[in-house]
TIRO-2110 file (N, C-alpha, C; in Angstrom, 1 decimal):
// TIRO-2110
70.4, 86.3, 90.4, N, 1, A
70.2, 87.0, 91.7, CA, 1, A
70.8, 88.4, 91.6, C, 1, A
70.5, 89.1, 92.1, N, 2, A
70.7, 90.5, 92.1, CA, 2, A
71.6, 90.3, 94.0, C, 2, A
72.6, 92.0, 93.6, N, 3, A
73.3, 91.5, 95.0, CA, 3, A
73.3, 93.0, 95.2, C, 3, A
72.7, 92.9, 96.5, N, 4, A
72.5, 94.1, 97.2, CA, 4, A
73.2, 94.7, 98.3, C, 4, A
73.7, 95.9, 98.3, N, 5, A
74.4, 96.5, 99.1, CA, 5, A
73.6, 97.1, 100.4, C, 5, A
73.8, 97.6, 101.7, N, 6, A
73.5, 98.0, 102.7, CA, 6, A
74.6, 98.3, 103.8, C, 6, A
74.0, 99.7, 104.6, N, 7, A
75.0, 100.2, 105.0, CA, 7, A
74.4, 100.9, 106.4, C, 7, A
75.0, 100.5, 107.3, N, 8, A
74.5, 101.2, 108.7, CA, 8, A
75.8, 102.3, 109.2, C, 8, A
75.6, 103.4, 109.9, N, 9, A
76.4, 104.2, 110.3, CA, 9, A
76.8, 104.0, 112.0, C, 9, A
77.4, 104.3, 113.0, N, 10, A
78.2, 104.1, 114.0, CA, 10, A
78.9, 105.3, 114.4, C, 10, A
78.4, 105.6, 115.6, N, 11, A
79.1, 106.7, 116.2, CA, 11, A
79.9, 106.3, 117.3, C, 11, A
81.3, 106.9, 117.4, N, 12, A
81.7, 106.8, 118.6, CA, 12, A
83.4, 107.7, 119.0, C, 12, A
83.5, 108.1, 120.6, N, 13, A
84.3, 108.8, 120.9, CA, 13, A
85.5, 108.2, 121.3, C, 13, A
86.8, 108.5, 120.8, N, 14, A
87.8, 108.2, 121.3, CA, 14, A
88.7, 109.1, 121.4, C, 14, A
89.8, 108.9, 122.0, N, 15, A
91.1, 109.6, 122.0, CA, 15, A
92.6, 108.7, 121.6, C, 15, A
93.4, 109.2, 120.8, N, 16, A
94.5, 108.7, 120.6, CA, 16, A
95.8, 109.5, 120.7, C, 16, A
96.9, 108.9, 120.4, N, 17, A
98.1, 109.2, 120.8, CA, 17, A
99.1, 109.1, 119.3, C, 17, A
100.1, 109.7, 118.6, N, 18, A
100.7, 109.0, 117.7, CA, 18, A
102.5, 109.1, 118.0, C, 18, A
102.6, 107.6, 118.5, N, 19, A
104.0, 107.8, 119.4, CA, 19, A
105.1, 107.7, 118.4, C, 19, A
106.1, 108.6, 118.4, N, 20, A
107.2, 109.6, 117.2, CA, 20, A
106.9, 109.9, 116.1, C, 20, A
105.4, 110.8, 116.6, N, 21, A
105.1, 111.5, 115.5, CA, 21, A
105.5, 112.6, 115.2, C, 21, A
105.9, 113.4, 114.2, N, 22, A
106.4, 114.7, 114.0, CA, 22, A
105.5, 116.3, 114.0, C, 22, A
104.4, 116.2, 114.6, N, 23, A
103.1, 116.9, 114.6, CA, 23, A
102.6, 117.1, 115.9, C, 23, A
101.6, 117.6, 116.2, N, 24, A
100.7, 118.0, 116.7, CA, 24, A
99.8, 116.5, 117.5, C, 24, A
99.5, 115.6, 116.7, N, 25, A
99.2, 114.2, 117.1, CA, 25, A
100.0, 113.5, 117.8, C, 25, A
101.0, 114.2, 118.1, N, 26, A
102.0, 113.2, 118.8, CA, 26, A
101.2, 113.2, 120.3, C, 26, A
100.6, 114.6, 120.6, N, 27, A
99.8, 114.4, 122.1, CA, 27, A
98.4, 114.0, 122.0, C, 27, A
98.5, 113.3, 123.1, N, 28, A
96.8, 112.8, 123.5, CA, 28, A
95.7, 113.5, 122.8, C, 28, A
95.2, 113.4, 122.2, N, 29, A
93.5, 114.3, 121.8, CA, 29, A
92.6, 113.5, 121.3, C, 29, A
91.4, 113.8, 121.1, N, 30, A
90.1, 112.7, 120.9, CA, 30, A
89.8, 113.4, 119.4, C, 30, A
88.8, 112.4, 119.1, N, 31, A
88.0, 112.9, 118.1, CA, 31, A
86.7, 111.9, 118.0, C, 31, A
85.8, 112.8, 117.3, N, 32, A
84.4, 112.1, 117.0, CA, 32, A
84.1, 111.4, 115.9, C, 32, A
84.3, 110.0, 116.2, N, 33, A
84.4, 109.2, 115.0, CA, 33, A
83.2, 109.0, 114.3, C, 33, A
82.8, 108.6, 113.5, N, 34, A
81.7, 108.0, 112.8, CA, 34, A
82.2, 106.8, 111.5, C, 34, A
81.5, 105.6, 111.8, N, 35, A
82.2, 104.6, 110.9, CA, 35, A
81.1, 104.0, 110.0, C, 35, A
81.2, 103.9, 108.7, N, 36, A
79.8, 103.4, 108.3, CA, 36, A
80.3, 102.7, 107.6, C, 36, A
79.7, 101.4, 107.6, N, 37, A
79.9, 99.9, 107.3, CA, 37, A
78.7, 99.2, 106.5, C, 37, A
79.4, 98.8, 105.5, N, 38, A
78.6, 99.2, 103.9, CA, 38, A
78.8, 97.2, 104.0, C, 38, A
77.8, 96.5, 103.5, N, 39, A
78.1, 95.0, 103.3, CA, 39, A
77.5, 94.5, 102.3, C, 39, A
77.7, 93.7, 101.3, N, 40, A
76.8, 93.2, 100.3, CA, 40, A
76.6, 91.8, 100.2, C, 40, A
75.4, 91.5, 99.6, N, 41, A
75.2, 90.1, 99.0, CA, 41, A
73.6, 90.2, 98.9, C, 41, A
73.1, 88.7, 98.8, N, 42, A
71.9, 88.5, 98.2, CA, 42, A
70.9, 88.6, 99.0, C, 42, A
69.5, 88.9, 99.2, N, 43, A
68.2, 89.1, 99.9, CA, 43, A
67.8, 87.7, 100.3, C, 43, A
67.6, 87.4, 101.2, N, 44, A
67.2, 85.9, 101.7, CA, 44, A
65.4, 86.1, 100.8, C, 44, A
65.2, 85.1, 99.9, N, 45, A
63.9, 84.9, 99.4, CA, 45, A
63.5, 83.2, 99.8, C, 45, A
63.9, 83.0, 101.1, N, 46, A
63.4, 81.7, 101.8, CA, 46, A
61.6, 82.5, 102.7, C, 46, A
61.0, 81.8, 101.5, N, 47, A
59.5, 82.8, 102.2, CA, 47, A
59.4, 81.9, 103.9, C, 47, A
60.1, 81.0, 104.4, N, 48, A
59.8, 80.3, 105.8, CA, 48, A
60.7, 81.2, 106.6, C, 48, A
61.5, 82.2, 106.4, N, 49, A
62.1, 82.7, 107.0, CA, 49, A
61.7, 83.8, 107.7, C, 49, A
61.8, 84.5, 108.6, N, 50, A
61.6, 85.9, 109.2, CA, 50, A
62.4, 87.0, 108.8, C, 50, A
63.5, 86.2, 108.1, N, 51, A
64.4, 87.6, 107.7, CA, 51, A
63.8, 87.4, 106.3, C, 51, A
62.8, 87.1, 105.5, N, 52, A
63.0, 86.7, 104.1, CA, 52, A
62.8, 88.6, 103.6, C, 52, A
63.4, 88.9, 102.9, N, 53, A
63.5, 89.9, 102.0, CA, 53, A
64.1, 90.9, 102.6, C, 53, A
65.6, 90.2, 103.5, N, 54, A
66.5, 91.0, 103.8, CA, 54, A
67.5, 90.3, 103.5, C, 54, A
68.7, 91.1, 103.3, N, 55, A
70.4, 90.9, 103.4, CA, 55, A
71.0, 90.2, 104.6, C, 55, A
70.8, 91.0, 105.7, N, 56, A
70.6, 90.8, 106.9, CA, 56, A
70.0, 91.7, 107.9, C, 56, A
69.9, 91.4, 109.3, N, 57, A
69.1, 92.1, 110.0, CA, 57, A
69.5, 93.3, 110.3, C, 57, A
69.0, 94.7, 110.5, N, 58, A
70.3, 95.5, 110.8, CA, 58, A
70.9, 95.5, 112.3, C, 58, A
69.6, 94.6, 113.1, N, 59, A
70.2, 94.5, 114.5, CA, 59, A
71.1, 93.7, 114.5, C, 59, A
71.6, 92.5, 114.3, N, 60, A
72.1, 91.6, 113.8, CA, 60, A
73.5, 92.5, 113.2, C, 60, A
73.9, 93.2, 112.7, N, 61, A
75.0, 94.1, 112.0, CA, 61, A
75.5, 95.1, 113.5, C, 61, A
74.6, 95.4, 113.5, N, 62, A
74.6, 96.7, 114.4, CA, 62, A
75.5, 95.5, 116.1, C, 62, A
74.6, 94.2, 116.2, N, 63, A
75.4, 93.7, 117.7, CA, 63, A
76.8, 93.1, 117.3, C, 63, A
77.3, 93.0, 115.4, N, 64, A
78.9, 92.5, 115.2, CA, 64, A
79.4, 93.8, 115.8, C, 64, A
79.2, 95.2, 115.1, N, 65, A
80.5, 96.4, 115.2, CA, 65, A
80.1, 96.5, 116.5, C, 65, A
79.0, 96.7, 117.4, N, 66, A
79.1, 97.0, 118.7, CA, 66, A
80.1, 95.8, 119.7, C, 66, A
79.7, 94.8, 119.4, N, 67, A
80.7, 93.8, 119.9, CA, 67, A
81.7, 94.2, 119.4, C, 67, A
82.5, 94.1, 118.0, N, 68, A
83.8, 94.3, 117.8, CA, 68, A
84.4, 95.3, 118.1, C, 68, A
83.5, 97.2, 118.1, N, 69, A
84.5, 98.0, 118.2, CA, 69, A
84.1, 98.8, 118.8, C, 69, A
82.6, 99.3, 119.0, N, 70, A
81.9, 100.4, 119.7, CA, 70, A
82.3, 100.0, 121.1, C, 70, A
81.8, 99.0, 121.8, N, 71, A
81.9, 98.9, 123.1, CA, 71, A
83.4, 98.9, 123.5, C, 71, A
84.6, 98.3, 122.8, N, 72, A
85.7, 98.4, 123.0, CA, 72, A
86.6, 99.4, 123.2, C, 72, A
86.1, 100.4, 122.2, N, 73, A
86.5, 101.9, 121.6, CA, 73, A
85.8, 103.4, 121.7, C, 73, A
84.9, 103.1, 122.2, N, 74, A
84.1, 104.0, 123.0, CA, 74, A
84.6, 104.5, 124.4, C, 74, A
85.0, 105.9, 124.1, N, 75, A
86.0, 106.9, 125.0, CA, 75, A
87.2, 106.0, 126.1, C, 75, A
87.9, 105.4, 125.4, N, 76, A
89.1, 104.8, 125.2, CA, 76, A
90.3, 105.8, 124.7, C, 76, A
91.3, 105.3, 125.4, N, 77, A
92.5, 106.1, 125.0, CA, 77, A
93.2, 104.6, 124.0, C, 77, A
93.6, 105.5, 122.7, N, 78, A
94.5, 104.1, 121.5, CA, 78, A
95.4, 104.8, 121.7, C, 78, A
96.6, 103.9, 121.9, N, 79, A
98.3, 104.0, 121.9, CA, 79, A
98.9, 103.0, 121.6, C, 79, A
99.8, 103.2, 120.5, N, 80, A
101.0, 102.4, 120.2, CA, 80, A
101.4, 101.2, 121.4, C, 80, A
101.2, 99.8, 121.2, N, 81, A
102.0, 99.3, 122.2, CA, 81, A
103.3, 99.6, 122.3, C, 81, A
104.0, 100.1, 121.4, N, 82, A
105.6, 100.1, 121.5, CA, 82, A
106.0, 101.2, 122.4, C, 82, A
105.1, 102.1, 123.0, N, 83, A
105.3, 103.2, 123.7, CA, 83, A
106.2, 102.9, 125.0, C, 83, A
107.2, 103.2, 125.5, N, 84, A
107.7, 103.2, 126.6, CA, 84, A
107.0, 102.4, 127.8, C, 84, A
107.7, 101.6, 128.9, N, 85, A
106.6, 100.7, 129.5, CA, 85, A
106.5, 101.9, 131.0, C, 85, A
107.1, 102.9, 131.3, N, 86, A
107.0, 104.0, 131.9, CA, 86, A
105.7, 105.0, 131.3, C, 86, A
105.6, 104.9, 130.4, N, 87, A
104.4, 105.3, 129.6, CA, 87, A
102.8, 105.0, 129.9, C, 87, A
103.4, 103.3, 129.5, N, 88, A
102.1, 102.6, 129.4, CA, 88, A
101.6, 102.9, 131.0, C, 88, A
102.4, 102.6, 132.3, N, 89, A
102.2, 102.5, 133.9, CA, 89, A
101.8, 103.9, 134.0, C, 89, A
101.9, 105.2, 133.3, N, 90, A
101.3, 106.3, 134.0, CA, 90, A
100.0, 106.1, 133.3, C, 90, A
99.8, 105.9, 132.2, N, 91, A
98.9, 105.9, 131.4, CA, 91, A
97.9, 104.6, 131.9, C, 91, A
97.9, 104.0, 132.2, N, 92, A
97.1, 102.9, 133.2, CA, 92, A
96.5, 103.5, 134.8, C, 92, A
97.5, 104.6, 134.9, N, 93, A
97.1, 105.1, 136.8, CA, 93, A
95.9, 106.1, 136.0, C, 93, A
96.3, 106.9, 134.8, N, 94, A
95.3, 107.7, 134.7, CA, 94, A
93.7, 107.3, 134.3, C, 94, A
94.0, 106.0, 133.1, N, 95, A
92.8, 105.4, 132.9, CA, 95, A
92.6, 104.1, 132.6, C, 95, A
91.2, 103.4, 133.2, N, 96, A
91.6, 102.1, 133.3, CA, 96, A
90.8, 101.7, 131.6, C, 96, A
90.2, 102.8, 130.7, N, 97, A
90.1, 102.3, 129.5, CA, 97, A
90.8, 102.4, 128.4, C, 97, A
92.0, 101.8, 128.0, N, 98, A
93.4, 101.8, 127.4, CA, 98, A
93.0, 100.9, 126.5, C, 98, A
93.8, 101.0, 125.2, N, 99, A
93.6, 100.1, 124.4, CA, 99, A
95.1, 100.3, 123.7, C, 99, A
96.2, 99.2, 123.5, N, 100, A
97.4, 99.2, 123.5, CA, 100, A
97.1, 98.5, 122.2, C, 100, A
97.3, 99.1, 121.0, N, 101, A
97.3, 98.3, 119.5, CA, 101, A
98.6, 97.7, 119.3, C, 101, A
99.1, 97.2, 118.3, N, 102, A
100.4, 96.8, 117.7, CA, 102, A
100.9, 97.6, 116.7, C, 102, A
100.0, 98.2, 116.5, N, 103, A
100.3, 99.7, 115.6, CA, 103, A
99.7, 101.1, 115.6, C, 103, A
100.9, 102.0, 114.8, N, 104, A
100.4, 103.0, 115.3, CA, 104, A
98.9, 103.0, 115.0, C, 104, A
98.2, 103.9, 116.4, N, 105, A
96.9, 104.1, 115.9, CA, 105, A
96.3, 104.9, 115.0, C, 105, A
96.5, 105.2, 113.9, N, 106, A
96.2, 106.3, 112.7, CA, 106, A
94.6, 105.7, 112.3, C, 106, A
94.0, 106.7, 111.5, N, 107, A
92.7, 106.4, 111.1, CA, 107, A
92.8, 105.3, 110.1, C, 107, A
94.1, 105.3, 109.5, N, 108, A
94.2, 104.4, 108.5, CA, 108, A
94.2, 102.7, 108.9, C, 108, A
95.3, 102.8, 109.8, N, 109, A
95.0, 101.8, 110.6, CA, 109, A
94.3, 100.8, 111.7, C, 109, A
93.4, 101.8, 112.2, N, 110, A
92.2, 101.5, 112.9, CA, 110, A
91.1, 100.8, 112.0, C, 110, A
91.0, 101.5, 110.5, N, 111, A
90.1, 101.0, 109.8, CA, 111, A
90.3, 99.7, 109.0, C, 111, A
91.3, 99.6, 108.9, N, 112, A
92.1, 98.0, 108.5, CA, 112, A
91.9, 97.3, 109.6, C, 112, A
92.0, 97.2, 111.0, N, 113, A
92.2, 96.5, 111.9, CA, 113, A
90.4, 96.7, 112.3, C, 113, A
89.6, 97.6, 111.7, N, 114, A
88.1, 97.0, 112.3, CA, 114, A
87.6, 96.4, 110.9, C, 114, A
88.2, 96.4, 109.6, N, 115, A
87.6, 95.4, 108.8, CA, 115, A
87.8, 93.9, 109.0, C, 115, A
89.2, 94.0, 109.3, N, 116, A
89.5, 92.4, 109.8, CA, 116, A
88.7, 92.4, 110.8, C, 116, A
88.1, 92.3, 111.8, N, 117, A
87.5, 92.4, 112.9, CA, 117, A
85.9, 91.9, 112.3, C, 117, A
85.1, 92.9, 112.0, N, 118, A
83.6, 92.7, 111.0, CA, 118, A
83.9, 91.4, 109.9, C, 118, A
84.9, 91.7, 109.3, N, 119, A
84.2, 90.7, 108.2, CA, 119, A
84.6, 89.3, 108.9, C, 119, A
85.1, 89.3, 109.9, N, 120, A
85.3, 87.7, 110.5, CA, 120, A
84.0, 87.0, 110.6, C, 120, A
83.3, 88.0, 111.6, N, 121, A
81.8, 88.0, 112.1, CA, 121, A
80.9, 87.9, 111.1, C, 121, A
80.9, 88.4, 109.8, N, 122, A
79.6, 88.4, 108.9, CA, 122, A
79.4, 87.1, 108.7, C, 122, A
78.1, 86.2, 109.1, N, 123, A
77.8, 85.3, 108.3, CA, 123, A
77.5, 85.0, 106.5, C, 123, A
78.6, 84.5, 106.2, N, 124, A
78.6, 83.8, 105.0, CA, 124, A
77.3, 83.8, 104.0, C, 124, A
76.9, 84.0, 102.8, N, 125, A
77.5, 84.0, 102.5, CA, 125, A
77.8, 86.0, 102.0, C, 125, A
77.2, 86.9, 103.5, N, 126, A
77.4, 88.1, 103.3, CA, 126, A
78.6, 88.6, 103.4, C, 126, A
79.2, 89.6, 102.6, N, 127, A
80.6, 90.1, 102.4, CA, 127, A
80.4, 92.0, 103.0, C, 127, A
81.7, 92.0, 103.8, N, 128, A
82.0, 93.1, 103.9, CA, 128, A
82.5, 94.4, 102.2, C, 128, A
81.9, 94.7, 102.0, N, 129, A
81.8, 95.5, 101.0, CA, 129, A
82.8, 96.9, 101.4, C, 129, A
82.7, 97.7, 102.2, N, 130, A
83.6, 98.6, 102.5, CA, 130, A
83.3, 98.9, 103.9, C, 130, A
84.4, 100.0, 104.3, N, 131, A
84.1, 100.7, 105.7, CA, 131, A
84.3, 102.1, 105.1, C, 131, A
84.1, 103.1, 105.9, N, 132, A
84.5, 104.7, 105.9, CA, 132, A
84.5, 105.2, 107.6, C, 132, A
86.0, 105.5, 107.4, N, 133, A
85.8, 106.3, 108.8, CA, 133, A
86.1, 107.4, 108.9, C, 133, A
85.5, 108.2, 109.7, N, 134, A
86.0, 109.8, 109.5, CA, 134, A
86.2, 109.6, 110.9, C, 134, A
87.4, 110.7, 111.0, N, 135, A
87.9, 111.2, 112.3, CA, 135, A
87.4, 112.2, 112.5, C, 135, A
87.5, 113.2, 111.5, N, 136, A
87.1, 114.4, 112.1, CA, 136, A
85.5, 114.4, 110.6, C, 136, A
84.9, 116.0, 110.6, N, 137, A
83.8, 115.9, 110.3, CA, 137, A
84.2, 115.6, 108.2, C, 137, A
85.6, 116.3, 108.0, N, 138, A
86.1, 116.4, 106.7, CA, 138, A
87.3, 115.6, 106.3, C, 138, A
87.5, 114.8, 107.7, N, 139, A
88.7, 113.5, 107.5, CA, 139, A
88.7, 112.4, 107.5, C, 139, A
88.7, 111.4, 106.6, N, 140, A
88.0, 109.8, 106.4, CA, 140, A
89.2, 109.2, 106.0, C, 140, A
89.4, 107.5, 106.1, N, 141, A
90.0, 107.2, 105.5, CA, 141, A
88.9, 106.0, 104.9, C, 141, A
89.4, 105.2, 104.1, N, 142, A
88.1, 104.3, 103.9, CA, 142, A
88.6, 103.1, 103.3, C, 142, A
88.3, 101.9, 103.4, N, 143, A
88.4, 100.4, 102.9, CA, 143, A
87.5, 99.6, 102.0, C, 143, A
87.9, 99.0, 101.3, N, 144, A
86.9, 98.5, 99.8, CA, 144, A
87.5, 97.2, 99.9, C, 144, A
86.8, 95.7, 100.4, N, 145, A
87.3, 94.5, 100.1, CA, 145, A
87.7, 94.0, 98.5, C, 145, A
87.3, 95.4, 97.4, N, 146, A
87.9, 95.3, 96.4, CA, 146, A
89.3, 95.8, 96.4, C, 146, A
89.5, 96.2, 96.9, N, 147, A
91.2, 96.6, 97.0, CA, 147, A
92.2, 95.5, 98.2, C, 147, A
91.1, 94.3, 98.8, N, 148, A
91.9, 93.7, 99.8, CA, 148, A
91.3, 92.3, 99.9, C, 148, A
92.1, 91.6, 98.8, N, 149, A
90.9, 90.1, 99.2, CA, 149, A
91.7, 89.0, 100.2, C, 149, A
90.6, 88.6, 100.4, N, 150, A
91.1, 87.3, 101.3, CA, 150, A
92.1, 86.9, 100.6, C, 150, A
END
């Protein structure tokens, strides 16, 4: 069997915060993310099937990351839960789409925390193959389930 790769791309806007940071990120600001979500395994050759001579569907891919992270993270403010709880209460009057992680929110760690997220959801026996996220148009960090196995 030959094992085939496929990859859908994902846009979306957020804003984050990086609390005792030594820079410029320490304040609020957005960026335009783009996440592309690379998955591999084998072509269904079940000719009774409707998916037969696919990996998987790309709608089917496209409704895991929307469930897991578009709709969640789409123009959302990410902040540190450990931020002050005076923090969190102004930051709640200002907006009611908050997303309080357990870590800082860096691109590095957003992309770890939406791999775990996707590859929960992939039905078996398809594998998350990598992610890539750029923050900005020339800043990515990116994830390879070869560098992170179960």
């Amino acid at each position: 069997m030959t094992i085939i790769r496929i990859a859908k791309e994902f846009r979306f806007e957020a804003a984050h915060m990086l609390k005792d940071y030594d820079g410029l990120c320490a304040n609020n600001h957005g960026h335009s993310y783009k996440l592309i979500v690379t998955i591999a395994g084998q072509i269904s050759e079940d000719k009774s099937s409707p998916k037969l001579g696919m990996l998987i569907d790309f709608g089917d891919l496209k409704k895991i990351v929307f469930e897991e992270i578009i709709d969640k993270y789409d123009h959302a403010l990410v902040v540190n839960s450990e931020v002050p709880i005076e923090t969190k209460e102004k930051m709640t009057e200002i907006t009611s789409r908050i997303i309080f992680t357990p870590f800082q929110p860096t691109c590095e760690n957003l992309i770890a925390d939406f791999a775990s997220k996707i590859r929960s959801r992939l039905p078996a026996p398809i594998v998350l193959f990598s992610l890539r996220l750029h923050e900005t148009s020339s800043s990515f960090a990116e994830w390879f389930a070869s560098d992170n196995p179960i």
